[in-house]
C-alpha positions as CSV (number, residue, x, y, z in Angstrom):
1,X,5.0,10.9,38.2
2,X,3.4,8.3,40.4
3,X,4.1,4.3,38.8
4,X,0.0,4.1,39.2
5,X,-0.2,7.6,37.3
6,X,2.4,6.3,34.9
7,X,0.5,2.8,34.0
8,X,-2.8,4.9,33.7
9,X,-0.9,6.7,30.5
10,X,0.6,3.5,29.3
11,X,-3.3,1.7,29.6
12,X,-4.8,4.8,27.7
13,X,-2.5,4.3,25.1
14,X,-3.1,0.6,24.6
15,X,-6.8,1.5,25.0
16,X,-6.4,3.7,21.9
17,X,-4.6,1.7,19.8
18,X,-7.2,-1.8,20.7
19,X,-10.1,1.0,19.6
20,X,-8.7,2.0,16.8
21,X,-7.9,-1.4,15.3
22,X,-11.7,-2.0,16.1
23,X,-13.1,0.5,14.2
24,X,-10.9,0.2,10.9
25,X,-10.9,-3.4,10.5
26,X,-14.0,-5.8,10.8
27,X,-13.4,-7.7,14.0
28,X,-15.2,-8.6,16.8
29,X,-14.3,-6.8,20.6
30,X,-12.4,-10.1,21.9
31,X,-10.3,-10.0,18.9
32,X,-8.2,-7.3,20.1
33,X,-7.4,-7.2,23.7
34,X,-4.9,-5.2,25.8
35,X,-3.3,-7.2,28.3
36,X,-2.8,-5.6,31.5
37,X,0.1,-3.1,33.0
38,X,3.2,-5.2,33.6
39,X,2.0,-8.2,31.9
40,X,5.0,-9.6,29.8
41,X,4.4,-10.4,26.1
42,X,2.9,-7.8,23.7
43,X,1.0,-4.8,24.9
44,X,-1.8,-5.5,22.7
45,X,-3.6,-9.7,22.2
46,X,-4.7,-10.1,18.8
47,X,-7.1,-13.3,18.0
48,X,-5.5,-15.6,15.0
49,X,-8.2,-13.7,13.0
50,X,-7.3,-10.5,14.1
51,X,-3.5,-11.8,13.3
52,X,-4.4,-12.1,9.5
53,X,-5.5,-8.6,9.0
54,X,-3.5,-7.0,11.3
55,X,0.3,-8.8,11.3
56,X,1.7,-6.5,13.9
57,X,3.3,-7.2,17.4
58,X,2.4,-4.1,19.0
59,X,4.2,-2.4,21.8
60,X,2.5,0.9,23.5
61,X,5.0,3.7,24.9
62,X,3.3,7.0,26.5
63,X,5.5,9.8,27.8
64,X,5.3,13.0,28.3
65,X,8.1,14.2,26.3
66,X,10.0,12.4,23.1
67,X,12.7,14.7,21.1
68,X,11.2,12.7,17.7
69,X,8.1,14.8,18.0
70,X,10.3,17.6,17.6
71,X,10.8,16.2,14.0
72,X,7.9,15.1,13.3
73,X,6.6,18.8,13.5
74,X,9.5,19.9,11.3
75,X,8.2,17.4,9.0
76,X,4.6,18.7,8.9
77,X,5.9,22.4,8.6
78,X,7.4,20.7,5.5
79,X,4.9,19.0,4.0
80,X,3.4,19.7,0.9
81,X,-0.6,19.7,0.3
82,X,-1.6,16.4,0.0
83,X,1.1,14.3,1.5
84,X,1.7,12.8,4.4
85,X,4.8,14.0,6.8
86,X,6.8,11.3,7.0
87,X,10.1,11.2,9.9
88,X,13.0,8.3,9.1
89,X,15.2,8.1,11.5
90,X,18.3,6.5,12.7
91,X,20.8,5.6,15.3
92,X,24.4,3.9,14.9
93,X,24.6,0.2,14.6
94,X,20.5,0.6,14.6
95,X,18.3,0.0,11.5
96,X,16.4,3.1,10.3
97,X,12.7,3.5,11.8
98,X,10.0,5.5,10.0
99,X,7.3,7.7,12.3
100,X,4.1,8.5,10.6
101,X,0.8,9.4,12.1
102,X,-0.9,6.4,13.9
103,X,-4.2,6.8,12.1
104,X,-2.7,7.1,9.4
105,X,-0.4,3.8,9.7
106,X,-3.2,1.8,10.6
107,X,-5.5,3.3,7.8
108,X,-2.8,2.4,5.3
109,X,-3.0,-1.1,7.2
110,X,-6.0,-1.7,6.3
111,X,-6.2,-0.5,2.7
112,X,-3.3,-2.8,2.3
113,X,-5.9,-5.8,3.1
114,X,-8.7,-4.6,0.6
115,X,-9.8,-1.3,1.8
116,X,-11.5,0.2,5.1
117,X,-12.8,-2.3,7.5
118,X,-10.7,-5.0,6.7
C-alpha cells in the first residue's frame, strides 16, 4: 500500500472518531480536531472543554488486517441477547486491554457524564 494510500485510512479513522465524539456529546466543531498525518502528539485535539467530558488521549490505528478481530467475532458468536461482546486481552510483562465496540465505548462515555449528549 502506497504511504499516501496508507495516511488516507489512518485520516478516515481519525475523521470517524472527531464525528463521532461530535455527535454524542454537546460540543462545538473546534472542540475536537484531528491533527494532521504525521503530526506528533495525539491523533485527535480536544478543547479543555471537550477534555472535561471526554478525558481520553486518543490514538487512531487503521489496518487492513488485526488477529484481535478474530476474537472479537468469537466473542459476538458468544454473546448472549442483550449484552455486549466484550474481548480482554493480554500480552507478557503487558497489562490486560479490553476491546469493545467503538460506539459503544464512547456511548458508555458519555452516559458516564450524565447521559447522551454530554
Amino acid at each position: 500500500m502506497k504511504t499516501s494510500s496508507a495516511k488516507a485510512k489512518g485520516r478516515k479513522l481519525q475523521q470517524w472518531v472527531r464525528d463521532y465524539i461530535l455527535l454524542v456529546y454537546d460540543l462545538e466543531p473546534d472542540d475536537v480536531k484531528s491533527t494532521s498525518m504525521g503530526a506528533g502528539g495525539e491523533d485527535l485535539q480536544l478543547s479543555p472543554a471537550a477534555r472535561r467530558v471526554v478525558p481520553l488521549s486518543i490514538e487512531c490505528k487503521s489496518y487492513a488486517k488485526m488477529v484481535f478481530y478474530q476474537w472479537y467475532d468469537q466473542a459476538v458468536a458468544n454473546c448472549k441477547k442483550g449484552h455486549e461482546p466484550v474481548v480482554v486481552a493480554k500480552a507478557n510483562n503487558r497489562k490486560p486491554m479490553v476491546i469493545v465496540d467503538a460506539e459503544y465505548f464512547f456511548n458508555m462515555m458519555a452516559d458516564r457524564n450524565g447521559g447522551p449528549n454530554g
